[in-house]
C-alpha positions as CSV (number, residue, x, y, z in Angstrom):
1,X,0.0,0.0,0.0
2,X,1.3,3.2,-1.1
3,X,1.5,6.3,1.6
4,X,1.1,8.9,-0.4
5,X,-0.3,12.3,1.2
6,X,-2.7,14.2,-0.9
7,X,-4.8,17.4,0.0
8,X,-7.8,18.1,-1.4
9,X,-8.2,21.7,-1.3
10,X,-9.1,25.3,-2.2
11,X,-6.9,28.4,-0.8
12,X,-9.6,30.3,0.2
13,X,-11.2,27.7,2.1
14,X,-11.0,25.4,5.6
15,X,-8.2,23.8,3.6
16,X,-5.6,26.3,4.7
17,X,-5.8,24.7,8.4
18,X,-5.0,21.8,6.7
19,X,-2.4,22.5,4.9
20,X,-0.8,24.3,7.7
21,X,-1.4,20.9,9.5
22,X,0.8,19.3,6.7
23,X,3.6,21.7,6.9
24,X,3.8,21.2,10.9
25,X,3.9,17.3,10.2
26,X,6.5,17.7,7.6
27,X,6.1,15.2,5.6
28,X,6.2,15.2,1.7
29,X,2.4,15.9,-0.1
30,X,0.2,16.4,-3.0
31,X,-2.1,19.2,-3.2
32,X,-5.2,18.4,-5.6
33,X,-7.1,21.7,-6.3
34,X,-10.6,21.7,-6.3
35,X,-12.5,25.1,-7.9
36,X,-16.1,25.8,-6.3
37,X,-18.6,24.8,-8.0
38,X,-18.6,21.6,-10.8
39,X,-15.4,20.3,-10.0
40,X,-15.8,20.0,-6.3
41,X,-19.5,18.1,-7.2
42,X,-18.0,15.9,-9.8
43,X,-18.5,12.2,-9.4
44,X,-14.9,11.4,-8.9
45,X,-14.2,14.1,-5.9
46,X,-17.9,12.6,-4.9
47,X,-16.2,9.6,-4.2
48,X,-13.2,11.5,-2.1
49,X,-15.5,13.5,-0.3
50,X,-19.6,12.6,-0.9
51,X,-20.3,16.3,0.4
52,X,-18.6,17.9,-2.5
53,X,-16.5,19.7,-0.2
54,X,-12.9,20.7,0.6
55,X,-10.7,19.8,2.3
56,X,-10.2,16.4,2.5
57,X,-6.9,14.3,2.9
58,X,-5.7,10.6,1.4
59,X,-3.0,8.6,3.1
60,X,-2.6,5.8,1.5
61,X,-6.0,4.1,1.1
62,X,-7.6,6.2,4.2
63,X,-9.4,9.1,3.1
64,X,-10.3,11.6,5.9
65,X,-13.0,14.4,6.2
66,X,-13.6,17.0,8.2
67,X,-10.9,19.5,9.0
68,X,-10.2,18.8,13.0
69,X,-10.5,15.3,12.0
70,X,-7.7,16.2,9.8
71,X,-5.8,17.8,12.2
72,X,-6.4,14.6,15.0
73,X,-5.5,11.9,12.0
74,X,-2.5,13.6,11.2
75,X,-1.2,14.2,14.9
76,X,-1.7,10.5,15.8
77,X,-0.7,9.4,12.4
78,X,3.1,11.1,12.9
79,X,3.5,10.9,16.3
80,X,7.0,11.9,15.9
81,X,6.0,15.6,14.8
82,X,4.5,16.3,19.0
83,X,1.4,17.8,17.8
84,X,-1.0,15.7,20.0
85,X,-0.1,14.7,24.1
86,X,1.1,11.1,24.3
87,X,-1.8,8.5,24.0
88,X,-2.8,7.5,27.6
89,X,-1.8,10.9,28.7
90,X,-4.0,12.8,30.5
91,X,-3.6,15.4,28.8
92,X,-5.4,14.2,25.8
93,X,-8.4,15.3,28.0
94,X,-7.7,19.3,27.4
95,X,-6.6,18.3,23.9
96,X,-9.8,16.8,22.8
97,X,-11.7,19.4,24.6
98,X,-10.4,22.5,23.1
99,X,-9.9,21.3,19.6
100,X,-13.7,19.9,19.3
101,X,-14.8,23.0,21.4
102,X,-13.7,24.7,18.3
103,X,-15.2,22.2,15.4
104,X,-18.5,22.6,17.5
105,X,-19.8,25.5,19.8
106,X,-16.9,28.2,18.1
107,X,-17.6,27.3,14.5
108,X,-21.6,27.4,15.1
109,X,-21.5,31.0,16.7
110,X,-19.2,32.2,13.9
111,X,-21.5,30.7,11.2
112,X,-24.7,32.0,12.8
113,X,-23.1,35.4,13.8
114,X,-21.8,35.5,10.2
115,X,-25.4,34.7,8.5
116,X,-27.6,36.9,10.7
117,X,-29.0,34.3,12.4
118,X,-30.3,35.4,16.0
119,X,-30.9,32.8,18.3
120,X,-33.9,33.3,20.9
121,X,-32.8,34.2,24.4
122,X,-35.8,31.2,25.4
123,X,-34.1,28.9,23.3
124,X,-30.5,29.4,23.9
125,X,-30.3,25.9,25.8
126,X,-31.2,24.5,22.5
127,X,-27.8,25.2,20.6
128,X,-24.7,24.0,21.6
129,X,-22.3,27.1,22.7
130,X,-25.1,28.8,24.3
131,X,-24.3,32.5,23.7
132,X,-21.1,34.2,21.3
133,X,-20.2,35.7,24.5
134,X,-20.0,32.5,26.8
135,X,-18.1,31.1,23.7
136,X,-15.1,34.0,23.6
137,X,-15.5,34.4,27.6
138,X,-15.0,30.5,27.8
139,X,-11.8,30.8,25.1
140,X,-10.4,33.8,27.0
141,X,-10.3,32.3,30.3
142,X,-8.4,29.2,28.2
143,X,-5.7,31.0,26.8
144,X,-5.3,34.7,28.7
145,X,-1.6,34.5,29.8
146,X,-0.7,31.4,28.0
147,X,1.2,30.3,24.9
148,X,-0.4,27.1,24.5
149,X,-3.8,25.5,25.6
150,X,-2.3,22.4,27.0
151,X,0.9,22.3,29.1
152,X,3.7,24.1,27.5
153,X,3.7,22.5,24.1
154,X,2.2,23.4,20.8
155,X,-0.5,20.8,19.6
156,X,-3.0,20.4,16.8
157,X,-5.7,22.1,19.5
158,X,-4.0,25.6,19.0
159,X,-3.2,25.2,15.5
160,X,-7.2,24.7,14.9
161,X,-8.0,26.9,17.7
162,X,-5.7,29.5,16.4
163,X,-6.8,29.7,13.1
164,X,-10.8,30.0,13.9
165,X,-9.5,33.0,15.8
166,X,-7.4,34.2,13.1
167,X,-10.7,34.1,10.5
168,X,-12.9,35.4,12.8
169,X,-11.3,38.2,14.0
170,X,-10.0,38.8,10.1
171,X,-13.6,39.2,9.0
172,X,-15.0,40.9,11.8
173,X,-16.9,38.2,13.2
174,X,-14.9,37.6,16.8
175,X,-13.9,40.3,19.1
176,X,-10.8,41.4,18.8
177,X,-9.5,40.9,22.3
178,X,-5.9,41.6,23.3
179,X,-5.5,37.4,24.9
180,X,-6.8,36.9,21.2
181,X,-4.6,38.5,19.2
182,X,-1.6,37.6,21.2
183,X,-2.3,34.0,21.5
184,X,-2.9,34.7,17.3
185,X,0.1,36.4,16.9
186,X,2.1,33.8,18.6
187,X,0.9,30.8,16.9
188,X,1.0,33.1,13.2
189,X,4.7,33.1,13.9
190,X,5.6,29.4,13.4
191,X,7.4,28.7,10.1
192,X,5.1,25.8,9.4
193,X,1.9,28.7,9.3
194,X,4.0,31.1,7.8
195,X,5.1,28.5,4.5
196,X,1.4,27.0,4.4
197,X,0.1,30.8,4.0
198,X,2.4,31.8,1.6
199,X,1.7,28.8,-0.6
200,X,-1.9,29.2,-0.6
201,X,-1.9,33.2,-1.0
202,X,0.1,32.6,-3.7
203,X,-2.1,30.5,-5.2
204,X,-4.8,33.1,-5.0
205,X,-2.5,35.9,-6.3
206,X,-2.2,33.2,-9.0
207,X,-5.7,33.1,-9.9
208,X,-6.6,36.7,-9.6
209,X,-8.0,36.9,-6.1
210,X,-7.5,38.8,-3.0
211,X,-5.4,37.4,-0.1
212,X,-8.1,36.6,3.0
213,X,-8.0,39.1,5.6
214,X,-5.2,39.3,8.5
């Protein structure tokens, strides 16, 4: 079985975490580009990815979905790049929680701020991060004076964390609060986040588009 390492991807899309994720694990890849539209609902990405969406990995024969699944595949998948806490640590605890915290109750209060949609004060219990302000409130208190979310290393939690911060702030959909943009700052810093942005602005310059906000 080959173990080849492909991204499926756009670069103005969730596929930059990814292939930030990529350049942390620093291992080889292909990046397959995907435009909007037809040739992310063809039948043959259909059978990468049946939502028609990007981005999406191959290893080998394993295809995964879902961009903090990404991130958790890869961590565990190269162990030797110490983007995840040992397994049987109990640190994987904090890990989990802040990077699914992030796929779940940040990215639905981003989306919903970001389409207008108000959710009833009577029916707050019904959504999953409550309130936007519990949401940034409950992020602040986890990274206000800290470099990293769990212990003193950098893991695939702030790398996702990080960049939901980065693209909501950039569009004017988070607050911009000064443990933010620090803990943003910081994380923008890395060589791995620096090359995977360069590639993929550069692929928009490429293509005639405008590089996403900072």
């Amino acid at each position: 079985m080959t173990h080849d390492l492909v991204l499926y991807t756009h670069p103005m899309s969730r596929g930059r975490i990814a292939r930030w994720m990529l350049e942390e694990v620093g291992r080889p890849y292909r990046t397959e580009l995907l435009g909007y539209g037809d040739a992310m609902k063809a039948a043959d990405y259909r059978a990468v990815n049946p939502m028609g969406k990007v981005p999406a990995i191959r290893h080998g024969d394993t295809v995964v979905t879902e961009t903090a699944a990404i991130c958790a595949y890869l961590a565990d998948a190269f162990p030797e790049a110490g983007l995840a806490p040992p397994s049987g640590s109990f640190d994987r605890g904090p890990y989990y929680r802040w990077l699914f915290f992030a796929a779940g109750p940040v990215e639905a209060a981003v989306l919903n701020t970001a389409l207008g949609v108000a959710v009833p004060p009577e029916r707050k219990g019904m959504v999953g991060y409550g309130s936007m302000a519990e949401v940034l409130d409950t992020l602040e208190g986890a990274i206000a004076g800290r470099r990293y979310l769990v212990g003193d290393a950098f893991s695939a939690a702030d790398l996702y964390v990080g960049a939901h911060l980065s693209w909501g702030m950039g569009f004017g959909l988070l607050e911009r609060r000064p443990a933010f943009e620090a803990y943003v700052a910081h994380l923008d810093a890395r060589p791995a986040a620096r090359r995977a942005a360069a590639i993929d602005d550069a692929l928009i310059e490429a293509a005639g588009g405008a590089k996403p906000p900072a």
